[in-house]
N, C-alpha and C positions, 0 to 999 in steps of 0.2 A: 780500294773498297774494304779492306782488310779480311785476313784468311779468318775469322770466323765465322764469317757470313757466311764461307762456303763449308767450313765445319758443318754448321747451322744445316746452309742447302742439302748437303750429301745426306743429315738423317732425315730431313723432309722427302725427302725423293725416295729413300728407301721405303718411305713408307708407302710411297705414292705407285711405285714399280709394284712391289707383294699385294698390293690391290687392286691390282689394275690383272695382273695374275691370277689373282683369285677370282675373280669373274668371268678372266679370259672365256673365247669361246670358240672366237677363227683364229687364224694363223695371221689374220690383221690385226687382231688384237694382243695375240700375244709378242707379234712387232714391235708396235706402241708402248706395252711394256720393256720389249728390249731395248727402246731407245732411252726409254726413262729411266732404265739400270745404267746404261753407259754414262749418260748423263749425271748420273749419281756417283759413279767411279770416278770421273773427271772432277768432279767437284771437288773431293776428298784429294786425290793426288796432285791433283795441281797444287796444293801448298800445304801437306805433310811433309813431303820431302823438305821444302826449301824454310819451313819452320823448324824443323830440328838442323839444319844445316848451318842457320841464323845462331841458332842456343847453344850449340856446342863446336869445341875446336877440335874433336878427333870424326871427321868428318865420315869414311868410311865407315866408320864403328859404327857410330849410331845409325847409319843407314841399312846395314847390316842387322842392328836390330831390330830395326822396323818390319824390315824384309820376315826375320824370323818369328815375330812377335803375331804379324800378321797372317805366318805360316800353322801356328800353333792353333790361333783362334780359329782360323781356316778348320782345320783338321776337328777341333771339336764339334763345330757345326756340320760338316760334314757328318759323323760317326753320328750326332746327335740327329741327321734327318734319315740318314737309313733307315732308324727305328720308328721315328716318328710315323713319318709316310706309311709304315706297316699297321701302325697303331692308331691315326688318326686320317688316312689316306692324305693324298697331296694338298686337298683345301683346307685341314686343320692345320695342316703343316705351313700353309702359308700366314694363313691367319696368324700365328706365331711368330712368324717374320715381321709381318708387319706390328705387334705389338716389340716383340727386340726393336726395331728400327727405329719406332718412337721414344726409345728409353733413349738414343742417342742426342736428340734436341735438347735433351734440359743437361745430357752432361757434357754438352760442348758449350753451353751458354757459362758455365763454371772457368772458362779459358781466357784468360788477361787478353784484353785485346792489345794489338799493335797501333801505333802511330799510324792514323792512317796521311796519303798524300794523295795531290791533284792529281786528276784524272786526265791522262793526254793520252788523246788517240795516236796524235803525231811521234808521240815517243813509244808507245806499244808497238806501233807498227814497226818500227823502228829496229826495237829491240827484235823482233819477229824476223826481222829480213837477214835468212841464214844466209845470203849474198855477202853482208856485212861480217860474216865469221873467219876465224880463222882454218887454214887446211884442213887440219887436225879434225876440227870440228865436223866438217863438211863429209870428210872423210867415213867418221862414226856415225854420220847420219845414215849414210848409205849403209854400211854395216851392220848397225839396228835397224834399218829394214830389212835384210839380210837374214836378219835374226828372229825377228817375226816373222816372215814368211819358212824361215823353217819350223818355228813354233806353231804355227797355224794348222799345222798339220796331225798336230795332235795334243791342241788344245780344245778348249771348250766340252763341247759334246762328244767330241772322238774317244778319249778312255772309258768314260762309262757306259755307251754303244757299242765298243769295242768288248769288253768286262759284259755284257748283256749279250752281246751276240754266243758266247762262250757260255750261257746257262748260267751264269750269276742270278742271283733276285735281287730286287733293289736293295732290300737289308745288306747281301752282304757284298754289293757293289758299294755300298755306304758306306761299310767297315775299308773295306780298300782302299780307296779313293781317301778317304779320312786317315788312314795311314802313311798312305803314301805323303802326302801334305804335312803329316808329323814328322816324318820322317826327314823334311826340306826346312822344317825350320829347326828341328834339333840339331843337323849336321850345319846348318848355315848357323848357329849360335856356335858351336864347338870348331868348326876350321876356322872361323872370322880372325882370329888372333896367330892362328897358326903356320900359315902359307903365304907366300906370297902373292900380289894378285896375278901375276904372270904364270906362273908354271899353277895355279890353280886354276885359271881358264884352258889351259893345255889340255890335265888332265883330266877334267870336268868335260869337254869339248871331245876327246875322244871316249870317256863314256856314254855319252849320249848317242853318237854315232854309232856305237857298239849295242849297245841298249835299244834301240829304235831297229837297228837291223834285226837285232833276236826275239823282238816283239813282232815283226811283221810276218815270222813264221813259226809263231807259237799259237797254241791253244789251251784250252784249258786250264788244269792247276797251276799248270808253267806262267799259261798268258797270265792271271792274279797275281804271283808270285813278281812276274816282273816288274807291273805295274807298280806293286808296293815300294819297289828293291829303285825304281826309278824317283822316288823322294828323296835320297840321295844323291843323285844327278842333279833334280831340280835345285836342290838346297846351295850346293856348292857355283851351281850356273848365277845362282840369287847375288850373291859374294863377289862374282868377278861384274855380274853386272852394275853391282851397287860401287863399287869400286872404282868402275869407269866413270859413272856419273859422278862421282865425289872427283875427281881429277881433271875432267872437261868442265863440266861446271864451272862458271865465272862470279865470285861474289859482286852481289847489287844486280846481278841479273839469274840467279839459281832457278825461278819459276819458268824464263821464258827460255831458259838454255835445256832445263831438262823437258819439258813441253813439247821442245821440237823435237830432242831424241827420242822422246816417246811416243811422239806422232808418229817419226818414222818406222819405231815398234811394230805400233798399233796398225799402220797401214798397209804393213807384209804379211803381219799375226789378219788380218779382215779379209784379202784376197786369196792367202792359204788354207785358212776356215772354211772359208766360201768353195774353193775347189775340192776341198776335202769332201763335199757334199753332193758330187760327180762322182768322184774317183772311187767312193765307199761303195756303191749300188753296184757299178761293174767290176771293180779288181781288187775289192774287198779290201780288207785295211791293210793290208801289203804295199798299196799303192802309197797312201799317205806316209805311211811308217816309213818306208823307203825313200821318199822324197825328203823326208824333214831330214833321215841323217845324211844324205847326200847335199843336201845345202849347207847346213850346222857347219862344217868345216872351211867354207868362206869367210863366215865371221869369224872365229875363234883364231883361226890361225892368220887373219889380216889386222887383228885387238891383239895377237900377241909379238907382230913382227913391230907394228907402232908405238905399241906401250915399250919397247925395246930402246927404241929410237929416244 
């Protein structure tokens, strides 16, 4: 079908999610929009990565910068809706989104298309059936789910509820959150060149454990302080994980090889999310925090004994 379409799709959809938000008005509705965001994120990473994987030969690098590049712009949106929200409460603020989302249609239609090819189900599926892969493969799929379900636990909604429960205002949960996010793709730009991928999973892997345990019994200035201070956990985790997918990754199949490891991401990051939203009401965010870093060290240290191998 070729990856511009979904270039194309992912800023139609952005526009269609910030709209559909901004009318929101039950928790069915704001659903609906949730699904139309995933939808919109799927479109776009399903062949970002494996387009710049295709154009260039230092294949970790440039993923690397994506990761950061995409950290950076993160972070300013972020800082930029703290204020907004103050200034325009959250339906101006949307409405903005949706006009950013529609600047994206005309500048992906700017983008060379590729060769497109026949359309076979029988070899999609094909490609899909992680039965057909190798150990290795099989192996990090488990392990990015692994990784997700510890990420889920204090992804999404969890830091800024977290940050709010501790007397923040949204401004300056905004500023936070926006920092910390700068702080993940500044340090994933500056170690990319510098470490190795092995011993920077290590040491990335027990910061985070270390980091998530000191969060779970902090408050206040401290809890912000960590949070910030944890953009550099996230940065350096960006790195090893981009890293691994540049190495597992198979050329002539890069879309549906990272696909599946990101499925299996996405599908420990969905049910960790989802328990985080028990665990918060009775054992406060102790519960969550504590869980992610006590899983965290499954993956990092079974990606650093096979990357060895």
């Amino acid at each position: 079908m070729g990856k511009k379409f979904f270039f194309v799709l992912n800023g139609f959809l952005g526009v269609i999610a910030s709209t559909i938000y901004y009318f929101a008005c039950t928790p069915l509705e704001f659903l609906f929009g949730k699904v139309v965001e995933g939808t919109k994120d799927g479109s776009l990473w399903a062949v970002n990565r494996p387009f710049l994987l295709e154009k260039s030969e230092k294949k970790w690098t440039i993923l690397v910068y994506l990761r950061a590049t995409v950290h950076v712009s993160s972070a300013v949106g972020s800082l930029l809706a703290g204020f907004l929200i103050v200034w325009f409460f959250f339906e101006g603020t949307l409405m903005l989104c949706t006009l950013a989302g529609g600047l994206v249609i005309p500048a992906t239609l700017l983008l060379i298309g590729g060769r497109k090819k026949r359309f076979s189900i029988a070899k999609a599926l094909d490609l899909l059936d992680f039965r057909k892969k190798e150990k290795v493969f099989k192996t990090f799929l488990i392990l990015f789910f692994v990784m997700g379900l510890s990420f889920g636990f204090r992804s999404g909604y969890v830091f800024p509820l977290f940050l709010s429960s501790n007397d923040f205002d949204p401004k300056t949960v905004g500023i936070l959150i926006g920092l910390q996010i700068l702080l993940a793709g500044l340090f994933s730009y500056l170690f990319a060149k510098r470490f190795e991928i092995r011993k920077l999973l290590l040491v990335s892997g027990v910061l985070h454990t270390f980091t998530l345990l000191l969060l779970g019994f902090s408050t206040s200035l401290f809890a912000g302080v960590l949070v910030v201070v944890y953009g550099i956990v996230e940065g350096s985790l960006s790195i090893s994980q981009e890293g691994i997918l540049s190495r597992i990754a198979t050329e002539g199949s890069y879309g549906t090889d990272i696909g599946l490891l990101m499925m299996g991401l996405h599908s420990g990051n969905t049910l960790s999310l989802a328990l985080s939203g028990f665990l918060v009401p009775v054992w406060g965010f102790v519960a969550p925090f504590l869980m992610s870093a006590l899983i965290f060290p499954v993956f990092f240290i079974g990606s650093y004994l096979i990357l060895k191998e």
